[in-house]
C-alpha positions as CSV (number, residue, x, y, z in Angstrom):
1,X,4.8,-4.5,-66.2
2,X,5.2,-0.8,-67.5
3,X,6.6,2.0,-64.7
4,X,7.2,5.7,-65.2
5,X,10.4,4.8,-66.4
6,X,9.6,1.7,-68.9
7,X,9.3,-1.5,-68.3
8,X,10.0,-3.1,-64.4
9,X,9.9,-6.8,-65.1
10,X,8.3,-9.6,-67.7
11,X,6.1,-12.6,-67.4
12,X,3.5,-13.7,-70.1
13,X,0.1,-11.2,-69.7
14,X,-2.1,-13.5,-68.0
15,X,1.2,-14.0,-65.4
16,X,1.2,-17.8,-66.5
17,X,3.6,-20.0,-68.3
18,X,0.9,-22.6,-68.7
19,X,0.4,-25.8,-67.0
20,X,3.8,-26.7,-66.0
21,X,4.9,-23.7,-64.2
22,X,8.0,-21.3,-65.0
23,X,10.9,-23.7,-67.4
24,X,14.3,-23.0,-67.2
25,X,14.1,-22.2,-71.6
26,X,10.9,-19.6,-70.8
27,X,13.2,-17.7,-67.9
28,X,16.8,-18.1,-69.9
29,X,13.9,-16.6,-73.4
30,X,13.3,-13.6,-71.3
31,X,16.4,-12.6,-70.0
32,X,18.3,-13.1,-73.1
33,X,15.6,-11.0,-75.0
34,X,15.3,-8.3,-72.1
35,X,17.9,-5.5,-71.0
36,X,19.3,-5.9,-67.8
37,X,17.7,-3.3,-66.0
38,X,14.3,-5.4,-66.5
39,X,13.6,-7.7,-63.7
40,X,12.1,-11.6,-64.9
41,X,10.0,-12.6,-63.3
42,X,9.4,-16.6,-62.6
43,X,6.3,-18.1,-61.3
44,X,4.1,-21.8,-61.3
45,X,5.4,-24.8,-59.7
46,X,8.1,-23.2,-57.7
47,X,8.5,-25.3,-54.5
48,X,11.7,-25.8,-53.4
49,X,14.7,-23.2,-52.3
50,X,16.8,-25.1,-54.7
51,X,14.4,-24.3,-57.5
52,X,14.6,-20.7,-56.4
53,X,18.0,-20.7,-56.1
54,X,18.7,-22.3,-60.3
55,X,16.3,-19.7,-61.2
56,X,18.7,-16.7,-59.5
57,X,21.2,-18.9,-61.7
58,X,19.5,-18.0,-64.9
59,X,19.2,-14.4,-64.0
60,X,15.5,-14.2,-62.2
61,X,14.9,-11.4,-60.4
62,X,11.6,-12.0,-58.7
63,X,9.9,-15.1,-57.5
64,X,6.5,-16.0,-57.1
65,X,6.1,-19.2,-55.0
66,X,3.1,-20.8,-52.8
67,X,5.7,-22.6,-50.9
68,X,7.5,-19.2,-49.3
69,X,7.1,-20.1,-45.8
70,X,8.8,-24.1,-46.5
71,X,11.4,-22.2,-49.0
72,X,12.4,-19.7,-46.0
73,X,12.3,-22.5,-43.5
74,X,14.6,-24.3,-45.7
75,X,17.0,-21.2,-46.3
76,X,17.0,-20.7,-42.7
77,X,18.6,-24.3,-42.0
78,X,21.2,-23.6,-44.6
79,X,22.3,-20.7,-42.6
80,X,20.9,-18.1,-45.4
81,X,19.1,-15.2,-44.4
């Protein structure tokens, strides 16, 4: 996505990574080839607050998930806020 003062964060055009969701090699691809100031985004097939939490691991900076409200719950229970 392009801003006023280049470019906010990444994810393929169409904001897909194909059938299988977000992989672990597309999000480590885009931060490796991205400065840090852009923000990756990962999205597809994220369910789980463990799944958002590896993706933090590999340096994503946004999240895009149908399962927010189960991911909070779950985050809640873990004492996280």
């Amino acid at each position: 996505m392009k801003t006023s003062t280049g470019f906010g964060f990444v994810k393929r055009k169409d904001g897909s990574y194909a059938y299988q969701g977000a992989t672990d090699d597309d999000l480590k691809l885009m931060r490796s080839h991205s400065s840090p100031a852009v923000q990756v985004k990962a999205a597809g097939g994220i369910r789980t607050l463990d799944d958002v939490l590896r993706y933090r691991s590999l340096g994503v900076t946004r999240i895009s998930a149908t399962a927010t409200e189960a991911i909070l719950t779950k985050a809640k229970r873990r004492g996280m806020e």
